[in-house]
Each structure stands twice: as structure tokens, then as C-alpha cells.
C-alpha positions, 0 to 999 in steps of 0.5 A, a space after each residue: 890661759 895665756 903664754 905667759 901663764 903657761 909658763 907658770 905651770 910646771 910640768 907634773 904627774 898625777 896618780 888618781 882617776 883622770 876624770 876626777 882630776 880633770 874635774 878640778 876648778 885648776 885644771 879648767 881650759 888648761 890644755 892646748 893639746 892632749 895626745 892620749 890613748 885609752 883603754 879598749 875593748 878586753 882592755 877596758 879594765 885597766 890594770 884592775 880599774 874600769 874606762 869609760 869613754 865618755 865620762 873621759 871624753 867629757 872631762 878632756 874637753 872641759 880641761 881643753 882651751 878653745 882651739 885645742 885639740 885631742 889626739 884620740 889613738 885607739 884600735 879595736 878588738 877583733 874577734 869574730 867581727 870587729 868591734 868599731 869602737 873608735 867609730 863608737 868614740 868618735 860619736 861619743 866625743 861629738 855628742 860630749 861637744 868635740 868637732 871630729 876635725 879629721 880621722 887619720 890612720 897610725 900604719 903598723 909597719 911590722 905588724 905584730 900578728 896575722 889573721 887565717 880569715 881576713 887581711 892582716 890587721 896594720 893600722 890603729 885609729 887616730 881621731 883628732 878631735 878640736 875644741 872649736 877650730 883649732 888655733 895652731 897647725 904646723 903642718 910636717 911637710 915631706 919632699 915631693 917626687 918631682 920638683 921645678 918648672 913643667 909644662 902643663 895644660 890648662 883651660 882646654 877651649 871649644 877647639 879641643 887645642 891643649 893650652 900649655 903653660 909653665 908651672 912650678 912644682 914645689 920641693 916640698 908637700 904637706 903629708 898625708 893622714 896616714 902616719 907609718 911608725 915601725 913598733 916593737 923595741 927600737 921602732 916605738 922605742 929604745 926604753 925597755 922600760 916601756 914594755 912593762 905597760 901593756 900597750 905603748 905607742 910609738 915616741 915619733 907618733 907622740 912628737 909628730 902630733 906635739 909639734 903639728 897641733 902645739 907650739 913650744 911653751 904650750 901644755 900637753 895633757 895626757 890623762 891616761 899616760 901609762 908609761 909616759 910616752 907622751 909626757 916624754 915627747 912633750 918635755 923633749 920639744 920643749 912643751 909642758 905635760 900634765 900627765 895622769 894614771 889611776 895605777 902608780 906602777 905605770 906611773 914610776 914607769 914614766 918617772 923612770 924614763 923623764 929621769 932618761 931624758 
């Protein structure tokens, strides 16, 4: 689907099973980027329905374009041992035809409780997914620590004499993998109305993926929006969302906060 076409769909929520949604003759190759988070462990019954990774993971792909990419955020339970079920997803996703294009780690800056065996637990997963190479990547740069013209050494002869030369260091840097993100009411957002769904993530997270894997005009999917966070970001940067929940009572969550906006 082209720009132009992009612009004919309207952005929409849809209650009913995401799979069966997606697998719909409409929703083929519609998708530039998907930013989701799905059910896990003790929470693969959601809120009464069960999750499978796989049948999701397939239909994602099917309802992405080529280039696109699928922003997979996902923890795991800890009890007695860890679960390793984002590792799980992320052979699932490659099995179903996703290129793992980078694993990147969501930082809890607060985090919420601690362990009496082991070290306090501070990151969920974030598996990026691509349909092939992706087509778009606007990368969030950040201020390097120093800046402008240094001596420094290069090509060291036979004689052991340093050769120096003068280089510029840039203002700025590509960020790092590893995303910080405060979470609780005012760091993951200010909508109270969010935390009547039981697992939200970050707003910033949300917009930080939507602008380094999208660009304005493009259709931003998410099939497991819950109170709609992503669907938020989307509208906010001036993207399309499709957003799907198989429980209405998380979607009038999200219809309560796109009313915000």
C-alpha cells in the first residue's frame, strides 16, 4: 500500500480476536509498524480469553508490509527460575518468517518490587522484528559527553612513534539499545484512566518506536492494545493506528483516552 493509500484508511478500534481480524482479505500488507505488547506467562489468560503466541505472531506478519517492522515488548515470569519467554517469542517470531533485526532492553527506572534471592529485576524485552530489511529507521540521537576538534592517534608504525592527527567529534550520537522509562502514574503516564488495564507501558516507549521505525502518514498497528497506549502515540505523531482487543472494557479505556488528546 502506497502513501497515497495510506491516507484513505482512517484510523479505528476493533473489538474481537486479533487473529481473526488480521486474518481478513482487508488487513493484508497493511502495516508499516506494529508496537505491541502481548499477554505472558500467568497472564496468557487475558482478562478470561487465552494467547497464543504464535498464531499472533503469524497474522502480525501477514498484516505487515514488506520493510515493516514489529515492536515485540515482553517480560517474563519469575518464580522459582525464569520463564525465558521472550526468548521463546523471538524463536517463534523467526520460525513464523520474522528476521530478529535487534533485541533491545526497556529499563525500569523505578522499579516496582525486589527479589530476596537474586538481583532486583529492572528490564522487559523488546524484540524488533522486521519483515525483511526495514524500509525506514530515524534513529533518536543524543548529545555526546564531549564534542569538537581532538588530537588522536592513528596508524602506529614499526617504530612504535604514535602519529597524531586532528578529528572532529560530533555533537551528537546515535542512542543506545537500551531505552530508561520511569513507570508508575506520571512516568508511564499521566491518564488515570490507564491503570484500570492490568499492564501499561510507557507513552515515551510507545512514541520512541513510532518515530524510529515510521514516518508521518504511515499505519501503526497494534493488536493487543488494551487501554491504548499505542494507538495514543500514533495519533499524537501524526501516524494512522489500527488498534484491536478481544475485551471492550479495555477498549473504552482507549476510546476514553484518544477522547484526551
Amino acid at each position: 500500500m502506497n502513501t497515497s493509500a495510506n491516507s484513505q484508511v482512517r484510523s479505528v478500534l476493533v473489538c474481537g480476536d486479533a487473529v481473526q481480524v488480521l486474518g481478513s482479505p482487508l488487513m493484508a500488507a497493511v502495516a508499516d509498524l506494529t508496537v505491541t505488547s502481548p499477554p505472558y506467562d500467568n497472564l496468557r489468560t487475558y482478562n478470561g480469553y487465552r494467547f497464543k503466541a504464535r498464531e499472533m505472531l503469524a497474522a502480525i506478519f501477514r498484516a505487515t508490509k514488506t520493510g515493516g517492522v514489529c515492536v515485540w515488548v515482553v517480560g517474563e515470569k519469575i518464580n522459582g527460575g525464569r520463564s525465558l519467554t521472550a526468548f521463546e517469542h523471538a524463536f517463534i517470531g523467526r520460525e513464523v518468517g520474522w528476521t530478529v533485526h535487534d533485541v533491545m532492553i526497556y529499563q525500569k527506572k523505578n522499579t516496582p518490587f525486589m527479589r530476596s534471592n537474586a538481583y532486583t529485576n529492572c528490564y522487559e524485552l523488546m524484540i524488533i522484528f522486521s519483515k525483511g530489511k526495514p524500509k525506514t529507521f530515524n534513529p533518536i540521537m543524543e548529545p555526546t559527553k564531549r564534542n569538537g576538534m581532538e588530537t588522536a592517534v592513528y596508524n602506529k608504525g614499526p617504530d612504535a612513534v604514535n602519529k597524531k592527527r586532528a578529528v572532529e567529534l560530533k555533537k551528537q550520537k546515535t542512542r543506545t539499545n537500551i531505552w530508561q522509562y520511569a513507570v508508575g502514574l506520571g512516568g508511564t503516564t499521566r491518564d488515570k484512566a490507564a491503570f484500570r488495564h492490568p499492564a501499561v507501558f510507557p507513552e515515551k516507549l510507545a512514541q520512541d518506536h513510532i518515530l524510529s521505525w515510521s514516518n508521518e502518514g504511515d499505519i501503526v498497528l497494534d493488536p493487543m492494545c488494551g487501554s491504548g497506549t499505542t494507538c495514543k502515540m500514533a495519533k499524537m505523531n501524526g501516524r494512522t493506528f489500527i488498534g484491536i482487543d478481544i475485551s471492550e472494557e479495555y477498549l473504552d479505556i482507549a476510546r476514553e483516552r484518544l477522547t484526551m488528546i
